[in-house]
MARPAKE-594165 format. One line per field, with one value per residue: z negated, y, x of N, C-alpha, C in turn; residue number from 1. Coordinates in steps of 0.1 Angstrom, whole numbers. Example, Ala and Ser with C-alpha at 12.3 -4.5 7.8 and 13.67 -1.06 7.14 Angstrom:
<rs>
nz (-78_-71)
ny (-57_-22)
nx (132_128)
caz (-78_-71)
cay (-45_-11)
cax (123_137)
cz (-78_-79)
cy (-33_0)
cx (132_129)
pos (1_2)
</rs>
This chain:
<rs>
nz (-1486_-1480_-1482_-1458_-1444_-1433_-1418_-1396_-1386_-1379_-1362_-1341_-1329_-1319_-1296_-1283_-1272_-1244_-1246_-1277_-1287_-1279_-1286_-1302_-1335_-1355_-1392_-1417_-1414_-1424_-1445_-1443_-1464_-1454_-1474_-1470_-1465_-1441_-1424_-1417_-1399_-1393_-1373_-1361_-1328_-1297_-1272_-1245_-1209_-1178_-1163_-1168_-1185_-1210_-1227_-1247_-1282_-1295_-1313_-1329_-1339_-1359_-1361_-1381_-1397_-1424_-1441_-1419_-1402_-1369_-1356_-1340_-1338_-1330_-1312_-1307_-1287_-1287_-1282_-1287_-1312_-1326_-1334_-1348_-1368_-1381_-1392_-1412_-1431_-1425_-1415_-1392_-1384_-1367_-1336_-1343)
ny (-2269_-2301_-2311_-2327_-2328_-2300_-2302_-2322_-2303_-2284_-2299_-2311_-2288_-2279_-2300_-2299_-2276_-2253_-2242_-2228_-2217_-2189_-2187_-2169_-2161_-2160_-2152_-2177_-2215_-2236_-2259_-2288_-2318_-2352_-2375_-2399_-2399_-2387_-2356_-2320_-2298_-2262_-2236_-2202_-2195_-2176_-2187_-2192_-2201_-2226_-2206_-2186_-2164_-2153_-2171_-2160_-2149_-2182_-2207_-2235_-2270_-2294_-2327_-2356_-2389_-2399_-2420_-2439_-2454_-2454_-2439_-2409_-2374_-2353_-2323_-2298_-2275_-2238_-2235_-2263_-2267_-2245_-2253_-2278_-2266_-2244_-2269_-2281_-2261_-2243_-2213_-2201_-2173_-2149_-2123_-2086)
nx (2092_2109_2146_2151_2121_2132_2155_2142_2126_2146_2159_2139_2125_2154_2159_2138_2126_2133_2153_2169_2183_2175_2151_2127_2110_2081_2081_2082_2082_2055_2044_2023_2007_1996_1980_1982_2012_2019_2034_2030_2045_2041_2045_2054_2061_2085_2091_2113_2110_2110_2116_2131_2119_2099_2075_2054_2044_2032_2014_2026_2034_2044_2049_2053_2063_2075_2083_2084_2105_2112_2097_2090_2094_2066_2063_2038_2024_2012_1973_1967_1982_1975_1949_1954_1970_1957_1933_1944_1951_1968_1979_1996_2014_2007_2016_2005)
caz (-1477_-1485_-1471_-1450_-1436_-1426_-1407_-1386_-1379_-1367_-1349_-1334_-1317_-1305_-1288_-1272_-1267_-1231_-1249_-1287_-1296_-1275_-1293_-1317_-1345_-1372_-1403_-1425_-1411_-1433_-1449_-1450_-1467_-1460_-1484_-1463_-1461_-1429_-1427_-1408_-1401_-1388_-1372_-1348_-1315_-1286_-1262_-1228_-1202_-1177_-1156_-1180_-1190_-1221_-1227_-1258_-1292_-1300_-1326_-1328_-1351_-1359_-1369_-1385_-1411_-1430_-1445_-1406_-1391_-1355_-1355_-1334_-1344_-1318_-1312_-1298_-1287_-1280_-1287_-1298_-1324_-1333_-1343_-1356_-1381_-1394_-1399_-1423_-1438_-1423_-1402_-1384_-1385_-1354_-1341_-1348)
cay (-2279_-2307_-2305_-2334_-2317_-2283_-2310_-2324_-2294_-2278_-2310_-2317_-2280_-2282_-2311_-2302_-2262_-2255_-2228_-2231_-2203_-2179_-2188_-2162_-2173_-2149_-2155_-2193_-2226_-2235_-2277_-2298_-2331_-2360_-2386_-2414_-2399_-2380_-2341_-2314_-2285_-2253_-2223_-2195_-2193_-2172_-2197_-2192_-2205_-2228_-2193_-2175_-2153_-2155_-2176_-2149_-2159_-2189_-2216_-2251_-2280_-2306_-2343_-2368_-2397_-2400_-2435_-2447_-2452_-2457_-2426_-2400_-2364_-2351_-2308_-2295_-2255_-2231_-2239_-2274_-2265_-2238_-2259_-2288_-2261_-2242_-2279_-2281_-2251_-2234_-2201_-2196_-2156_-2143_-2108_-2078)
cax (2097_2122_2161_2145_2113_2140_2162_2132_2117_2155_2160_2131_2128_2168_2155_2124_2125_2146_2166_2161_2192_2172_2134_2120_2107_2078_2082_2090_2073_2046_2041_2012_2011_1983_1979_1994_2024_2022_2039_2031_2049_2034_2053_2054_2076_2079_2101_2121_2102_2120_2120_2145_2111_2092_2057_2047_2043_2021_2018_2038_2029_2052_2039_2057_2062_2090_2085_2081_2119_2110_2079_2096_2086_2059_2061_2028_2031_1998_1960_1962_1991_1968_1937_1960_1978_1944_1928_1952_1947_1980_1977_2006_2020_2006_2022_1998)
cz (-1482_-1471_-1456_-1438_-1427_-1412_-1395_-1379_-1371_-1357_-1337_-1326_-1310_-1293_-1280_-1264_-1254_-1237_-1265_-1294_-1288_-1279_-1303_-1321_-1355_-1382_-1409_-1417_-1424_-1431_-1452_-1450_-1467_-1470_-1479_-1461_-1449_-1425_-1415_-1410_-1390_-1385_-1358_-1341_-1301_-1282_-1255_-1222_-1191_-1166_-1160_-1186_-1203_-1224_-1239_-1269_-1291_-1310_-1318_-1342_-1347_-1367_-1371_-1398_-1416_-1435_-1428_-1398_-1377_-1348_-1354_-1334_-1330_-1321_-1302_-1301_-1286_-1288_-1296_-1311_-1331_-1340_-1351_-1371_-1392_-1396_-1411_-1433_-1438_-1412_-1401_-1377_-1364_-1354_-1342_-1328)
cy (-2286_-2305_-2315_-2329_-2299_-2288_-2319_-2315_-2284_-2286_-2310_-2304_-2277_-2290_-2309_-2288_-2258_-2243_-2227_-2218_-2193_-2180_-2176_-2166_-2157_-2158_-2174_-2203_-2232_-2252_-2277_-2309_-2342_-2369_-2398_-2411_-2387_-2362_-2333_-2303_-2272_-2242_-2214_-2186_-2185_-2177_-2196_-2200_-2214_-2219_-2186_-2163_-2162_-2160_-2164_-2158_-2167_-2201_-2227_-2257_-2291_-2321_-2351_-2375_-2402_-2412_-2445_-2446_-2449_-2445_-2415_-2386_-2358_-2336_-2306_-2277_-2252_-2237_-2250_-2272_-2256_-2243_-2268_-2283_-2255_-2253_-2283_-2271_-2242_-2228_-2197_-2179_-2156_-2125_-2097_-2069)
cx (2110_2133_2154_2136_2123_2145_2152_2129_2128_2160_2151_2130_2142_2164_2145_2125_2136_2154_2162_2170_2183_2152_2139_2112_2096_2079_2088_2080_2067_2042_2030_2013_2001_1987_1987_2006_2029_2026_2030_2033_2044_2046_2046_2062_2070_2092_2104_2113_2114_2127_2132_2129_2105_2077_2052_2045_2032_2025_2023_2033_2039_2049_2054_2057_2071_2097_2086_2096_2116_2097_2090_2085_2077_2054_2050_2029_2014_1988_1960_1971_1985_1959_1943_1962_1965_1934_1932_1953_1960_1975_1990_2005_2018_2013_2009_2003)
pos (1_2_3_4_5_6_7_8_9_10_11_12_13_14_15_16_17_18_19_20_21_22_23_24_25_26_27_28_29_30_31_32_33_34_35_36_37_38_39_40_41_42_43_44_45_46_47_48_49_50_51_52_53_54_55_56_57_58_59_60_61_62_63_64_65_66_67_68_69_70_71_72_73_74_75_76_77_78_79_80_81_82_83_84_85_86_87_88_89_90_91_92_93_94_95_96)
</rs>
């Protein structure tokens, strides 16, 4: 991952997650690159809820395009972040 790709992917969950210092995080977020340009970053979070309790780990996928100024990065949590990331050929560190 470029310094670029790190700073999207620590931005974009400050911004979206309702508690982002209190997420856990397994292991590194994992890059995939299409041809057009387009990123996608793969991870896995277990996130505060807006309860104060915990949703349990699941995957997160992060989209965006780097050549596109105005293309606002779009975090999807759970299932669809799951199929998105192994389409890609990233499997997001589930816990055992």
């Amino acid at each position: 991952m470029t310094d670029r790709d790190k700073m999207v992917h620590d931005q974009t969950l400050k911004l979206r997650l309702k508690n982002h210092a209190a997420a856990q995080f397994i292991g590194e977020p994992k890059l995939a690159v299409n041809p057009k340009g387009g990123r996608l970053i793969c991870g896995t979070v277990n996130a505060p809820n807006g309860f104060g309790g915990y949703n349990g780990f699941q995957p997160y996928a992060i989209v965006y395009v780097p050549h596109i100024k105005n293309f606002s990065p779009i975090l999807t949590l759970g299932p669809v972040a799951g199929i998105d990331c192994r389409g890609a050929g990233l499997h997001p560190s589930l816990p055992s």
